[in-house]
C-alpha positions in Angstrom: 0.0 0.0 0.0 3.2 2.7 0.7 4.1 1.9 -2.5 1.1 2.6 -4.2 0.4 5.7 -2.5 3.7 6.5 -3.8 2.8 6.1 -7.5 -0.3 7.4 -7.0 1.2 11.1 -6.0 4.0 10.4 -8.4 1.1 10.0 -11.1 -0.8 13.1 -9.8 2.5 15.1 -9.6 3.3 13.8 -13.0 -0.2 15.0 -14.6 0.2 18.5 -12.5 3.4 19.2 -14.4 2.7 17.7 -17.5 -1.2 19.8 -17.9 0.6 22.8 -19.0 2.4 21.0 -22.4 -1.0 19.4 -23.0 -2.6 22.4 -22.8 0.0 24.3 -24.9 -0.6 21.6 -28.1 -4.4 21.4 -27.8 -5.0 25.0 -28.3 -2.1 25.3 -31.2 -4.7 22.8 -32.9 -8.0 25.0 -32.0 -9.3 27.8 -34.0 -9.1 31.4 -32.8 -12.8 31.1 -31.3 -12.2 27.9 -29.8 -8.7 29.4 -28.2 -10.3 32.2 -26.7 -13.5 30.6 -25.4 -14.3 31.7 -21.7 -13.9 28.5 -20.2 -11.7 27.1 -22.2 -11.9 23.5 -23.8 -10.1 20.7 -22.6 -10.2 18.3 -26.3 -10.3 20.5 -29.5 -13.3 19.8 -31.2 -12.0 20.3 -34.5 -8.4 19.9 -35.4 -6.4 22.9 -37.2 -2.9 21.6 -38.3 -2.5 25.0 -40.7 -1.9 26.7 -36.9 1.7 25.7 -37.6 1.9 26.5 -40.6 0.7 30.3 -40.4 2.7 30.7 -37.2 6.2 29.5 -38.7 5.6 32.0 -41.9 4.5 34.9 -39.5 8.0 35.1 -38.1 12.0 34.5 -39.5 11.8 31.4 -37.3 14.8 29.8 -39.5 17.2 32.7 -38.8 16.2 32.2 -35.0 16.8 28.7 -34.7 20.2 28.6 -36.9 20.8 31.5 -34.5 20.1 29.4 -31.4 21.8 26.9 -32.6 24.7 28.1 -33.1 25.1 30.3 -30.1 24.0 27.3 -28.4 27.0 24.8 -29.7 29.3 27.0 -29.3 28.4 28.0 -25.6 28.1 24.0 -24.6 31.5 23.2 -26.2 32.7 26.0 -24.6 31.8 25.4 -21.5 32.9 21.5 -21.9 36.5 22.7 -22.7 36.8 24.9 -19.9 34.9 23.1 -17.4 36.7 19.7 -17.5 40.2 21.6 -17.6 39.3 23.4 -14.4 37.8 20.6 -12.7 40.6 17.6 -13.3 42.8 20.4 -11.9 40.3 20.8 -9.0 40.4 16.9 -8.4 43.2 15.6 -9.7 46.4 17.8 -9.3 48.0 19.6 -6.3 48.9 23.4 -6.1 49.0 25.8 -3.8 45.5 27.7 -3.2 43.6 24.8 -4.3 41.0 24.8 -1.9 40.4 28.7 -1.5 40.5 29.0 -5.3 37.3 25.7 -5.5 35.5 27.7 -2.5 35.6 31.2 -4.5 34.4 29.6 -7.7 31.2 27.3 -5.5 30.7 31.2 -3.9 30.1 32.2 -7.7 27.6 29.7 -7.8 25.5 31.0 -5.0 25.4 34.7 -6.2 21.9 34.9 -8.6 22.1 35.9 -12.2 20.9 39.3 -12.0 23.6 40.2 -9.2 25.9 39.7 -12.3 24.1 41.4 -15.3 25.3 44.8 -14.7 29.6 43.8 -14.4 28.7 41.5 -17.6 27.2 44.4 -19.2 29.9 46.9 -18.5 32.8 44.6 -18.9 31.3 43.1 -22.6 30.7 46.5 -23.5 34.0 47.8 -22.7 35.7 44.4 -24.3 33.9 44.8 -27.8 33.1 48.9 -27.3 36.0 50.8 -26.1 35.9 53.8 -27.3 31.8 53.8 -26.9 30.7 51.9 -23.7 27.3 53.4 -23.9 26.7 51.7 -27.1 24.8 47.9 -27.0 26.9 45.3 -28.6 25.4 43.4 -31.3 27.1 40.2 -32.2 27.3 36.5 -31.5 30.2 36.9 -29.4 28.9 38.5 -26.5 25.8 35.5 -26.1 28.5 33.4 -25.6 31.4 34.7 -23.5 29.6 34.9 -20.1 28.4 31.6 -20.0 31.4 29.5 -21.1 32.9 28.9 -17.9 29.8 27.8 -14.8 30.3 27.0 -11.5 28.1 24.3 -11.5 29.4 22.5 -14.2 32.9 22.5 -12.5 31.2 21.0 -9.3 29.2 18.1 -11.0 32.7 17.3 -13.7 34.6 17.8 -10.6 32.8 15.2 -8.0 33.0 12.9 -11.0 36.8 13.0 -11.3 37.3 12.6 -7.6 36.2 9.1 -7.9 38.9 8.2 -10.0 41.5 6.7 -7.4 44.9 7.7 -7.4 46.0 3.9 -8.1 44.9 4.5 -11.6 46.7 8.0 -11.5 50.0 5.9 -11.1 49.6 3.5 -13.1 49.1 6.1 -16.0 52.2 8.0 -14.5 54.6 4.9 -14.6 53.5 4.1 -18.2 54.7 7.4 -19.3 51.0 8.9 -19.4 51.0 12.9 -18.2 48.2 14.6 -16.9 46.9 15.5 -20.7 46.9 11.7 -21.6 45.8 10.9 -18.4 42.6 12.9 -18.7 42.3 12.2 -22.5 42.5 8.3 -22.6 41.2 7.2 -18.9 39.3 10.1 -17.1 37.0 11.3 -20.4 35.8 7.8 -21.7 34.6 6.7 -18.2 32.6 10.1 -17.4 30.0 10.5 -20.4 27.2 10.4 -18.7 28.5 13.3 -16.7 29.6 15.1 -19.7 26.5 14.5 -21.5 24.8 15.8 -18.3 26.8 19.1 -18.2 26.4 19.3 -22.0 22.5 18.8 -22.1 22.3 21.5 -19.0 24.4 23.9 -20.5 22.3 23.4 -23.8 19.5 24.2 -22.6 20.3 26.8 -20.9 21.5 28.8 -24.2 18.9 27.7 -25.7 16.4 29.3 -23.5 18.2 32.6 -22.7 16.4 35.9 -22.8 17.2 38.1 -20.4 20.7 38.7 -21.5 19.8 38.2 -25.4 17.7 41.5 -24.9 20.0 43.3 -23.3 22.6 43.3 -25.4 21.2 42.5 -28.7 18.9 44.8 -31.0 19.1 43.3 -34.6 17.0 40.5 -35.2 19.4 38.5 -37.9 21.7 37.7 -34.5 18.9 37.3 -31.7 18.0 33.7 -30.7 15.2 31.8 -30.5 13.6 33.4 -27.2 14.0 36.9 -28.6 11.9 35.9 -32.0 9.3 34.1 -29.7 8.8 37.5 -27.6 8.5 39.8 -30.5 5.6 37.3 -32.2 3.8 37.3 -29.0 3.9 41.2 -29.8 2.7 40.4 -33.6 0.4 37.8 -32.8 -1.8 39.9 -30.1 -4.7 37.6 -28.7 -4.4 34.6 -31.5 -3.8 32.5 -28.6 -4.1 29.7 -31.4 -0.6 30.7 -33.4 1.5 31.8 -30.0 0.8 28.1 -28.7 1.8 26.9 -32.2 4.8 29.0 -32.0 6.1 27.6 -28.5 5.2 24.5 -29.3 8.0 24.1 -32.2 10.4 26.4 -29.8 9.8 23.5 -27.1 10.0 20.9 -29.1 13.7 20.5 -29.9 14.4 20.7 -26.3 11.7 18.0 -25.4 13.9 15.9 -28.2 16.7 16.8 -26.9 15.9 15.5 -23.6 14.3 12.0 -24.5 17.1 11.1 -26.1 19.5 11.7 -23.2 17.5 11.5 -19.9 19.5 8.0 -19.4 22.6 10.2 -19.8 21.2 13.1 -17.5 20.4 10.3 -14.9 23.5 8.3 -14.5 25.4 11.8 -14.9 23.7 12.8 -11.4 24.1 9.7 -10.1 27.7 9.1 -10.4 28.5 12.6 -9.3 26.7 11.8 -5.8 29.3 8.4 -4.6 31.9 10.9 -3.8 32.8 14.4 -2.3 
């Protein structure tokens, strides 16, 4: 009996979370009455498939995603270079400051994203802008920059290495292996998972970035996918019908995206949590 209770609130839980995606695709298949009946319908009575269409020709949705995207890979490959290099030194090698330097970068973490918006601001400005701080920098550069290196992505890549026992360390060492090699051919193959994890976090959160996007963006060839959907919920007014068509193909390669590695995602946690 515990454990059904247990699926039972994991079920309820599960349908409380999962209401608002339902509820997003049934009304990008209603028609602009139906969408903005008072109350609204649970099953659309008559199915509208030409939502999608209208919405994706309403908007330079192609620029946005290849925008996206490639703001996006760039960020998560980024932040898989620097991330792994900072954490194997975090776990695996000895220097003076070690510990001071991992606490300063886990205080980083605890500070909230706005705290940092205004130093970002200023020091991208000045970085890309120097004679003209005032002026907003528009480029692909400056999406990417601030979020290549996370705290949190050191942490999880670092708890990971830390289970690698120094045994294995000195083995590699007497075979001639140094710390590149050793990180290369042992340490990487045996953490995917964790690397898929860090990869599919820091994905996703490029891919759903707005705040700093408007900020520091104003043409609409470089802005990403977020930016596009705000400025057709602008155009589309009250056709509740195309602005849940819209988000629905915005969430949808993140949905993907998330199917196909939620094994990865899970194991990537799990492993992180034997040591440290």
């Amino acid at each position: 009996m515990r454990n059904a209770w247990k699926h039972i609130v994991l079920i309820a839980v599960a349908l409380l979370v999962a209401y608002p995606f339902y509820y997003m695709v049934s009304t990008a298949f209603k028609s602009f009455a139906e969408a903005t009946a008072s109350p609204p319908t649970v099953f659309p009575t008559e199915l509208h498939p030409e939502n999608f269409a209208e919405a994706w020709e309403s908007a330079p949705w192609p620029r946005y995603f290849l925008n996206t995207l490639l703001i996006a890979g760039v960020t998560t490959a980024g932040e898989l270079v620097v991330s792994v290099l900072a954490a194997y030194a975090f776990a695996q090698m000895s220097f003076r400051g070690k510990a001071v330097a991992f606490t300063v970068v886990l205080a980083t973490y605890m500070m909230p994203a706005e705290a940092t918006l205004i130093p970002n601001f200023v020091l991208m400005t000045r970085l890309f802008r120097p004679n003209d701080p005032t002026r907003l920098v528009d480029g692909y550069l400056v999406q990417v920059l601030p979020f290549v290196a996370t705290a949190f992505s050191i942490f999880l890549l670092r708890q990971q290495f830390l289970a690698f026992p120094q045994e294995l360390k000195d083995a590699a060492r007497m075979d001639g292996a140094g710390h590149v090699r050793f990180l290369w051919s042992v340490v990487l193959p045996n953490s995917v998972p964790t690397l898929v994890t860090v990869g599919i976090i820091g994905f996703l959160g490029s891919w759903n970035a707005f705040q700093w996007p408007l900020i520091m963006t104003s043409r609409p060839d470089i802005q990403p996918i977020q930016i596009g959907l705000n400025a057709f919920r602008g155009e589309a007014g009250s056709s509740y019908h195309l602005l849940m068509a819209a988000a629905a193909f915005v969430v949808a390669p993140v949905v993907a995206l998330y199917l196909v590695g939620q094994r990865y995602l899970v194991q990537g946690v799990a492993r992180t949590g034997i040591r440290g």
